[in-house]
C-alpha positions as CSV (number, residue, x, y, z in Angstrom):
1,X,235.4,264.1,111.4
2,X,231.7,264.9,110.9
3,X,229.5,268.0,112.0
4,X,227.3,266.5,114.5
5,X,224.1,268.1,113.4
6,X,225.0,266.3,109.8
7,X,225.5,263.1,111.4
8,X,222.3,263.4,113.1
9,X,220.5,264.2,110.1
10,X,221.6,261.1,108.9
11,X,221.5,258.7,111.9
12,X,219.8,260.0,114.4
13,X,216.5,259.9,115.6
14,X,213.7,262.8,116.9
15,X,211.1,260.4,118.2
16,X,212.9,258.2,120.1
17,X,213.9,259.6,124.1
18,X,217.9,260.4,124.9
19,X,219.1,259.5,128.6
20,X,222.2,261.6,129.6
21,X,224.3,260.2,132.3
22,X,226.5,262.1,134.6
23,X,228.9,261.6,137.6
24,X,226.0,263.0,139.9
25,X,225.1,260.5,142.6
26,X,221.9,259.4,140.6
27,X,224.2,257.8,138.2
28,X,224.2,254.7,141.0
29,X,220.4,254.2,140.3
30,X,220.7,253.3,136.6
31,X,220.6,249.4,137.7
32,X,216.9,250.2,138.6
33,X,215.8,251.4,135.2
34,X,215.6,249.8,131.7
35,X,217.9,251.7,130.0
36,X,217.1,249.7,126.5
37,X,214.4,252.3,124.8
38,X,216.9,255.1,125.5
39,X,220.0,256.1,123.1
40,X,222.0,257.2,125.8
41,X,224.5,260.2,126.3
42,X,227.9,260.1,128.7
43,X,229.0,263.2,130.1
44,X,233.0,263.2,130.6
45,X,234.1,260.0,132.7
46,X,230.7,258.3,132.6
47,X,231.8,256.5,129.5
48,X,234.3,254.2,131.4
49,X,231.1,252.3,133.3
50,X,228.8,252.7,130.7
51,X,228.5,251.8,126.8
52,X,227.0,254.7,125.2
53,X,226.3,255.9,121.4
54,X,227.6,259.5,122.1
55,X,230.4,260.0,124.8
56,X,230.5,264.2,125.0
57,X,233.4,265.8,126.4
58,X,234.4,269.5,126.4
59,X,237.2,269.3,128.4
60,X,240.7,267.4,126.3
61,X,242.3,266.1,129.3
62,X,239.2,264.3,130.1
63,X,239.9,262.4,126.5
64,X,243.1,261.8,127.9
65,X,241.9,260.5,131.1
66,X,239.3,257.6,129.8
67,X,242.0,256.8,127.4
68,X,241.2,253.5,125.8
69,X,238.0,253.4,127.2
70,X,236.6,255.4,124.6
71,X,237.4,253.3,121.8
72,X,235.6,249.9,123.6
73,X,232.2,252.0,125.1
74,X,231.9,254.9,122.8
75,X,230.3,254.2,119.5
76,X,231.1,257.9,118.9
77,X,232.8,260.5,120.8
78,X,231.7,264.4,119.8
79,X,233.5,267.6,121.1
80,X,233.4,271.6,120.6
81,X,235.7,272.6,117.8
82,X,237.9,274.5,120.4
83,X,238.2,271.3,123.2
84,X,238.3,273.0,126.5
85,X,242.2,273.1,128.1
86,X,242.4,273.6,132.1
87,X,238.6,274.5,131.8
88,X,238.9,277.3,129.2
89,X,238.6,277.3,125.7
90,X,241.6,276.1,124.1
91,X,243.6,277.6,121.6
92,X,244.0,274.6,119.1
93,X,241.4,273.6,117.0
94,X,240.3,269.4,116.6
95,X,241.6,269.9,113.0
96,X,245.0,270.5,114.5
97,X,245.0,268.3,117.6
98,X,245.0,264.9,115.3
99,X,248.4,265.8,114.1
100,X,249.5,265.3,118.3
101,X,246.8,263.0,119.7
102,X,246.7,259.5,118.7
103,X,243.2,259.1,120.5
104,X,241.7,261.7,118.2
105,X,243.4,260.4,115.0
106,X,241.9,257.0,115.6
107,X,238.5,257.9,116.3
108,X,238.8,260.3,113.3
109,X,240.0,258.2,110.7
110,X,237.6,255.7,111.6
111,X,234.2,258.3,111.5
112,X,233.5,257.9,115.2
113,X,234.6,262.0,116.1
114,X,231.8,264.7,115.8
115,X,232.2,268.1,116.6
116,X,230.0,270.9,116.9
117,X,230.3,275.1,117.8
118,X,230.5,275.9,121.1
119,X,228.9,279.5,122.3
120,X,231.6,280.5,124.5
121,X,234.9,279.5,122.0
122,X,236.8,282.3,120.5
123,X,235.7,281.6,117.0
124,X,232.7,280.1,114.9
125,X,233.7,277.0,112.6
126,X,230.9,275.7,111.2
127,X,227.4,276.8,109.9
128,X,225.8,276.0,113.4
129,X,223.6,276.0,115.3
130,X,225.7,277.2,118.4
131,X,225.8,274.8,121.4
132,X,225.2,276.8,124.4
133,X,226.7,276.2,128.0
134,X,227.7,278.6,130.8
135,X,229.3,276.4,133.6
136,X,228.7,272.6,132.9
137,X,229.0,269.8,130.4
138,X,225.1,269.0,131.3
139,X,224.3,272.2,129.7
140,X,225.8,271.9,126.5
141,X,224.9,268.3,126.0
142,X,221.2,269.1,126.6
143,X,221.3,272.4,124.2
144,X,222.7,269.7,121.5
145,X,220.2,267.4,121.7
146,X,217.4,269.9,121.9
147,X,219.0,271.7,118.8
148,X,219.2,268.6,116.8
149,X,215.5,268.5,117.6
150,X,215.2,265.7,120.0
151,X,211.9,265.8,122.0
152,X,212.5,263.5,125.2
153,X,215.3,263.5,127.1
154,X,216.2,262.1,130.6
155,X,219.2,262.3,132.7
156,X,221.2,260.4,136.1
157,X,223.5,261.5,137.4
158,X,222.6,265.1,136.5
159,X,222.5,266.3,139.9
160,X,222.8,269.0,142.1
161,X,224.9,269.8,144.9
162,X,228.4,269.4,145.4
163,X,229.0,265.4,145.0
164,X,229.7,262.5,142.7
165,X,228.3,258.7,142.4
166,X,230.2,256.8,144.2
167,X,231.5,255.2,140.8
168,X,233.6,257.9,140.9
169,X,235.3,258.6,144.1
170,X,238.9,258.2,142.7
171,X,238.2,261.3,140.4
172,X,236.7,263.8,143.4
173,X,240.3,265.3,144.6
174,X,241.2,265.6,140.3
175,X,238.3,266.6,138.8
176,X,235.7,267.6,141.3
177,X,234.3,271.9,140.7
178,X,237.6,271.9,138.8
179,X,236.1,274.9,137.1
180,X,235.8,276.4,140.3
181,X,232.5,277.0,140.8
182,X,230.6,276.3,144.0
183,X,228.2,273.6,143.4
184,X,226.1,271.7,140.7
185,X,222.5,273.7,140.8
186,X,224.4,276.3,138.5
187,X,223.6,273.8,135.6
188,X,220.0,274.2,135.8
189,X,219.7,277.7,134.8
190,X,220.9,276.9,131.8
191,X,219.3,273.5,131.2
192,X,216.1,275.5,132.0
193,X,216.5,278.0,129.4
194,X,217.2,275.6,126.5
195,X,214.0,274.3,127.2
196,X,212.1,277.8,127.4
197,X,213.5,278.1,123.8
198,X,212.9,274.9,122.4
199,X,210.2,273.1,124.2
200,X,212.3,270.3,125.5
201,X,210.7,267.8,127.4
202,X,213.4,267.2,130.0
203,X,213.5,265.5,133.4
204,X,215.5,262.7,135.8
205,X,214.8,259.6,135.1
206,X,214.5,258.9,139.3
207,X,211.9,261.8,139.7
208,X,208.1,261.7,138.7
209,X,207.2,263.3,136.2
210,X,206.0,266.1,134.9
211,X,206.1,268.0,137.6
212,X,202.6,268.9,139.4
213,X,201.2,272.4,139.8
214,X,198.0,273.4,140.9
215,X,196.7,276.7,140.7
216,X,193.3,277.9,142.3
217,X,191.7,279.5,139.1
218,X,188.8,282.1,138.5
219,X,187.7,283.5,134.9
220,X,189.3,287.1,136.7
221,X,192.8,285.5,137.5
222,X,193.5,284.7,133.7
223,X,196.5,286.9,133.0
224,X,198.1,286.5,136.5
225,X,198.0,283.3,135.9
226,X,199.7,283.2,132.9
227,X,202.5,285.4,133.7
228,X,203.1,282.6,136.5
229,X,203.4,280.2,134.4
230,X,205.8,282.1,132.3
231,X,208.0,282.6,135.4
232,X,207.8,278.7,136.3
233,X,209.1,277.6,132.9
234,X,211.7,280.6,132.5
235,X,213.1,278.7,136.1
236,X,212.0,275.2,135.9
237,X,214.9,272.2,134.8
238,X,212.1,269.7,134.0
239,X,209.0,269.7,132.5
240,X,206.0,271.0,134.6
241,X,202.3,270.7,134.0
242,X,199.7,273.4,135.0
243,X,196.6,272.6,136.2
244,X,194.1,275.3,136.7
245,X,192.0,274.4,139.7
246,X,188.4,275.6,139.4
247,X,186.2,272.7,140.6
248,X,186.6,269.1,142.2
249,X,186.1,268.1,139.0
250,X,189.8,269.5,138.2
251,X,191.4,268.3,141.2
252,X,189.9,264.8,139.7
253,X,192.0,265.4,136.7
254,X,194.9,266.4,138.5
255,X,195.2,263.4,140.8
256,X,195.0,261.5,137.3
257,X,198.0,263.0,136.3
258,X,200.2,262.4,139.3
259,X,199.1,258.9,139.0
260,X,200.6,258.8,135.6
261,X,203.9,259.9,136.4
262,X,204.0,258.1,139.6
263,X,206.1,254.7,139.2
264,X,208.7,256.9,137.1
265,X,210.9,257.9,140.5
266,X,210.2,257.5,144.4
267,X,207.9,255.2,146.0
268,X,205.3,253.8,144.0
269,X,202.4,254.5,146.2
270,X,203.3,258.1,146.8
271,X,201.6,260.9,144.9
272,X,202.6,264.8,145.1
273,X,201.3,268.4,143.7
274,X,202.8,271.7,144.0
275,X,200.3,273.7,144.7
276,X,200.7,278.1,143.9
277,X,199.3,280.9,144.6
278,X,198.2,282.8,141.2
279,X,199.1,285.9,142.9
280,X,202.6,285.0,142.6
281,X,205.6,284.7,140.6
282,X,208.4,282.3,140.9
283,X,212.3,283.5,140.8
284,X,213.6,279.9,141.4
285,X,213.6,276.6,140.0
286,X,210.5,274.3,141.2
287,X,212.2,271.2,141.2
288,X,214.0,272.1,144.2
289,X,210.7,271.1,146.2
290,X,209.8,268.6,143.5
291,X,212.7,266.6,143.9
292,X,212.4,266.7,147.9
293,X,212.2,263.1,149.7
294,X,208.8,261.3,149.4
295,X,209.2,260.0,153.1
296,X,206.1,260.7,154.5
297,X,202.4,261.9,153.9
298,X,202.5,265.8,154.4
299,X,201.6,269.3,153.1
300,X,204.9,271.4,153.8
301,X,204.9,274.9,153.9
302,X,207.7,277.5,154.0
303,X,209.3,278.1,157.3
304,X,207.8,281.4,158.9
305,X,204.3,280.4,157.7
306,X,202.1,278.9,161.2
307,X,200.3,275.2,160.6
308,X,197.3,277.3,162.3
309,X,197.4,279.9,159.3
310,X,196.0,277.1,157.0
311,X,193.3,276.2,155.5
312,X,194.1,279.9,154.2
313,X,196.8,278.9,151.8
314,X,200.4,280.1,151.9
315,X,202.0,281.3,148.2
316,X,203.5,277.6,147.7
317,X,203.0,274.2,149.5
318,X,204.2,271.0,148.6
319,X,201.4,268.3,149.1
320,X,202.6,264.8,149.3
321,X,200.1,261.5,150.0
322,X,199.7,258.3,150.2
323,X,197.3,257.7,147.0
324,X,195.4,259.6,144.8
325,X,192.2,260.0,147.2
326,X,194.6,261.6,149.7
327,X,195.9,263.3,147.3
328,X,192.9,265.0,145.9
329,X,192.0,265.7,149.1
330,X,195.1,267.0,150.7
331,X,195.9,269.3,147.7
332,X,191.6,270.6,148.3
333,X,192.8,271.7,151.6
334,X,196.2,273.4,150.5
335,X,194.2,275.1,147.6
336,X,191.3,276.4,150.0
337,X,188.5,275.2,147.5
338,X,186.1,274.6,150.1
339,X,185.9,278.7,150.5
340,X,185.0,279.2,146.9
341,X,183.0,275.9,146.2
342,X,181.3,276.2,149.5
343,X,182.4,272.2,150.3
344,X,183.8,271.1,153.7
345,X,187.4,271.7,154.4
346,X,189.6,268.7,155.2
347,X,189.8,267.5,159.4
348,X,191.9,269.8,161.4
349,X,192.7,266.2,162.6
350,X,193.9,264.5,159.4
351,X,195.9,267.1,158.0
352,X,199.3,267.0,158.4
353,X,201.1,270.3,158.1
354,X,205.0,271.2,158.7
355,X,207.1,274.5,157.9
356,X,209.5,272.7,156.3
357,X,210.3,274.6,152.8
358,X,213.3,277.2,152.6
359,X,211.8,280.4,153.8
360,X,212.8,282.2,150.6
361,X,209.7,280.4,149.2
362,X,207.6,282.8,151.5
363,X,208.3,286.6,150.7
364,X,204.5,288.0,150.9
365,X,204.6,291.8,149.1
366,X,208.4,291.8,149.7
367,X,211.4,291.2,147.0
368,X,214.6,291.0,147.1
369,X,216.8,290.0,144.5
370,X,218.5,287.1,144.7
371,X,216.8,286.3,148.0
372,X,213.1,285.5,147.1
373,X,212.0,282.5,145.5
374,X,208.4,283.6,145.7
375,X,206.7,286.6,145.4
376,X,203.2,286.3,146.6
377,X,201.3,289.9,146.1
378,X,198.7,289.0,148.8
379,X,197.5,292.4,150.3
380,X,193.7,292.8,148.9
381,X,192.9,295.4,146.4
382,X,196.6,295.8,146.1
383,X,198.0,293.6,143.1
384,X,199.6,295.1,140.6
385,X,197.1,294.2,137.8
386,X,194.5,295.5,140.0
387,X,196.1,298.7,141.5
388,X,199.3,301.0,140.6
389,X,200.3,301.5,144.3
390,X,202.2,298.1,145.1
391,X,205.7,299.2,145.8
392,X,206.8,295.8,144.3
393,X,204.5,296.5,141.3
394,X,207.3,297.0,138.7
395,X,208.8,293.6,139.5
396,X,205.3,291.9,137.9
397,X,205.3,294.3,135.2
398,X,208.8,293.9,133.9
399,X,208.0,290.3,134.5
400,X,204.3,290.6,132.2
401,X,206.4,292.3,129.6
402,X,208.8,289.7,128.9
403,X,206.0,287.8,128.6
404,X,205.1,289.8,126.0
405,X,208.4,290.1,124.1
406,X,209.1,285.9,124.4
407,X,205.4,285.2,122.5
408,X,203.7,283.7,125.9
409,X,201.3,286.5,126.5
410,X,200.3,288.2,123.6
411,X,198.6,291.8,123.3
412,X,195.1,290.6,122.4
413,X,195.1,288.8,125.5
414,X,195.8,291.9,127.8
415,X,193.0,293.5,125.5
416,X,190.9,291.4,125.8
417,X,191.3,291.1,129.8
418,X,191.2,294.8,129.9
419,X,187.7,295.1,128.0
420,X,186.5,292.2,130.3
421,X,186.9,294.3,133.0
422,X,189.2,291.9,134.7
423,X,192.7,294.0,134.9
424,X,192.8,297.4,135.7
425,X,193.0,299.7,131.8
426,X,195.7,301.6,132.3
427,X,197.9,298.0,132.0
428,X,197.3,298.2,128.3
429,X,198.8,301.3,128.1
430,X,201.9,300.2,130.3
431,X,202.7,297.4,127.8
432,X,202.4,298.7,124.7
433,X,204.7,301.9,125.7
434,X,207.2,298.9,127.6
435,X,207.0,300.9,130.7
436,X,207.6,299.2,134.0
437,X,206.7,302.1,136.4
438,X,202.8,301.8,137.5
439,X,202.9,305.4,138.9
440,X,203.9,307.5,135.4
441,X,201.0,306.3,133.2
442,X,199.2,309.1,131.5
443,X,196.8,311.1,132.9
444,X,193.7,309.7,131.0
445,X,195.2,306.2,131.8
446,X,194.8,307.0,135.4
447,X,191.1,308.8,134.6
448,X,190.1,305.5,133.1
449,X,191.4,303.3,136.2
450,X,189.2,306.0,138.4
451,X,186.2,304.8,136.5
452,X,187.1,301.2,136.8
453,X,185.6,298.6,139.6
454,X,187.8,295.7,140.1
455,X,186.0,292.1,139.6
456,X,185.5,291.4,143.4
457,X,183.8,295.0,143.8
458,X,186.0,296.3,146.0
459,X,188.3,299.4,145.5
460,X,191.5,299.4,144.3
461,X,194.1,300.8,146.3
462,X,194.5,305.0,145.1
463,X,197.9,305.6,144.0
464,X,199.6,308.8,143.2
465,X,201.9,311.6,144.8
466,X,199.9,312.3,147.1
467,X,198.8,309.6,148.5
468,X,202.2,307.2,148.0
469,X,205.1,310.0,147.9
470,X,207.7,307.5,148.3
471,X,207.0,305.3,145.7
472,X,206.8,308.0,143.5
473,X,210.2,309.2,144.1
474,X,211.2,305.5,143.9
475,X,209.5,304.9,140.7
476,X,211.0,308.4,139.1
477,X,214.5,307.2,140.4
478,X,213.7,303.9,138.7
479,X,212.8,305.3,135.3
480,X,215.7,307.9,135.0
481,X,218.2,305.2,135.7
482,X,216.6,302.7,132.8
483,X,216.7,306.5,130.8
484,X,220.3,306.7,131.4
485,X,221.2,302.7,130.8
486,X,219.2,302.9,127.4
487,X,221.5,306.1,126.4
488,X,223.8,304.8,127.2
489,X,223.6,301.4,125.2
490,X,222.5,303.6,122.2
491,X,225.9,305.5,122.5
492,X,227.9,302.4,122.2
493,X,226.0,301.0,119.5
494,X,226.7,303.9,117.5
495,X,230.0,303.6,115.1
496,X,233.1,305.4,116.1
């Protein structure tokens, strides 16, 4: 048996792109691609229609199950240390199942069984890294490639939902949510933070990409739109590109890049954006409207928002056209960047505009967790980095300061956004005393946000206790809970 970070070392390759196949229904499509420039990874039973160079399994009995099959399409098979018994970590170690399992043995004596540390197993073998995986085999294969320092990776079969290629209706009543959870989409979260960490460029093979996100831009926007960005790659499961919409000439450059990615999924003549509000943050994973069907020219909106409310634009739309013109110009109308450039806005006539997205994509100054996919903070003068009065204003701050802590916002810039006049001052002091609650900054914090005009010359909205009383009490409840948790964790830190 080898470590499979050593045999990587030795045989693998960085540069060249990884495709992962799964049971997923996408698995069906693979006839449709050239799978040649790809090494490719099985996950469980996907060996047995497929020769591959790494067949991963966590689970033993799935060993059992492909049997022979392993030995004629699997070049080399690599489990966790601990191999996964009824879908928990099991109790015998690889080392000690070759004594008992014959399929094991062979592969072992004849250098074809890796093994690697999985996160959740009892006990650490090896000298890592750690593979880490929460609820799927998808997770952990695409932490191991990542961590061996692969840089492209694509996947079919990878799905969400609840179902499997047809390939593999036999196994559905046998192996299907075995671990009992409720669907597929849990993978992503976890796919999606392996590549906050690393950088992974990962994404299905049968979708465009990367993904395409506008944002209508101003020099006074800077940090809010940052701290979006932050919360679209802390959610998204494939790679997504900003673009920062100031001009047509950016829109230009946009509608270049959807044309690059276009032939890799859907039809070829279709183009699509995401277009944001940068008064928002994202809670939820983009490529849920991403990976929407490209049947038909449109700019979808969340369900709740009126087609008669545009050309004002909602917090998210999903702009899909027949070529890059329309594109360009569909995605102009979404953004509203006739208002600011002063150009005409698209035909009432010609565009085409549905409420068609979840309605959890539409929470305007509202949050709930668990519940909100967006966050749009769209009352004037009332945005957190402009007043301290938004009741929801501790959700974008928490959200800035893990910004902060994960390297993608650093102080300077807040400084430097402060001094410029753009963000109100007392933010600075928020951040570098980690305090979430707007409403208990210092007093000469709150003297220096009296003195301070916001970029569009209006006023910001006056918070305090006597003018939000509520939210006060709110944001003291708030603080002496966090008070209480950090004691708390201090206690139990402390040796007995």
């Amino acid at each position: 048996m080898q470590h499979f970070f050593e045999w990587f070392a030795q045989h693998g390759s960085r540069d060249r792109p990884w495709l992962i196949l799964g049971k997923g229904p996408s698995f069906g499509l693979r006839s449709r691609f050239d799978l040649s420039g790809y090494d490719i990874l099985s996950l469980n039973h996907a060996v047995r229609e497929q020769p591959v160079l790494l067949a991963h399994m966590i689970d033993l009995d799935v060993v059992d199950t492909c049997g022979a099959t392993l030995l004629r399409h699997a070049r080399h098979v690599v489990l966790p240390w601990y191999p996964h018994v009824e879908n928990a970590p099991g109790p015998r170690s690889l080392e000690e199942l070759l004594s008992s399992h014959d399929l094991l043995r062979t592969l072992a004596s004849e250098g074809r069984l890796l093994w690697y540390d999985l996160g959740i197993a009892p006990r650490r073998y090896g000298p890592g890294p750690v593979v880490q995986a929460a609820y799927f085999s998808a997770e952990a294969a695409v932490s191991l490639l990542a961590l061996a320092g692969v840089r492209r990776v694509r996947s079919l079969g990878v799905d969400g939902g609840s179902g499997y290629s047809s390939d593999f209706e036999d196994l559905a009543r046998r192996t299907h949510l075995a671990n009992g959870q409720p669907g597929f989409d849990l993978q992503f979260q976890g796919i999606a933070r392996t590549m906050q960490r690393t950088g992974l460029d990962f994404a299905p093979l049968d979708q465009p990409s990367p993904m395409v996100v506008c944002v209508p831009s101003t020099e006074a926007t800077a940090l809010p739109e940052r701290v979006l960005e932050f919360t679209i790659r802390k959610h998204a499961s494939m790679n997504a590109r900003l673009h920062r919409i100031r001009s047509t000439h950016d829109l230009e450059t946009m509608s270049a890049a959807a044309l690059e990615n276009a032939d890799a999924g859907g039809p070829s003549e279709r183009r699509r954006a995401i277009v944001l509000s940068s008064s928002s943050l994202v809670f939820d994973d983009l490529r849920k409207l991403w990976a929407r069907p490209f049947d038909r020219e449109a700019v979808e909106v969340p369900l709740g928002v009126p087609a008669h409310e545009l050309p004002t634009p909602p917090g998210v739309s999903l702009v899909t056209a027949t070529d890059s013109h329309r594109l360009r110009e569909l995605s102009r109308a979404a953004l509203d960047l006739g208002r600011s450039t002063g150009e005409p806005t698209l035909p009432r006539g010609t565009l085409s505009v549905t409420a068609s997205l979840p309605a959890r994509w539409s929470r305007q100054d509202q949050f709930e967790a668990g519940n909100t996919s967006l966050l749009r903070y769209s009352a004037p003068g009332l945005q957190p980095w402009i007043s301290r009065a938004h009741p929801f204003a501790h959700v974008w701050v928490a959200t800035l300061l893990d910004a902060v802590r994960d390297g993608f916002v650093s102080l300077e810039t807040i400084r430097t956004e402060v001094r410029l006049g753009h963000v109100r001052p007392s933010l600075l002091e928020q951040v570098e005393s980690g305090s979430l609650e707007s409403l208990l900054v210092s007093w000469s914090a709150r003297r220096r946000d009296a003195r301070w005009t916001p970029p569009d010359g209006s006023a910001a909205r006056p918070a305090g206790l006597g003018t939000n009383p509520l939210l006060m009490l709110r944001a003291l409840a708030r603080h002496a809970r966090s008070q209480i948790r950090a004691y708390r964790r201090r206690r139990s830190a402390q040796p007995a």
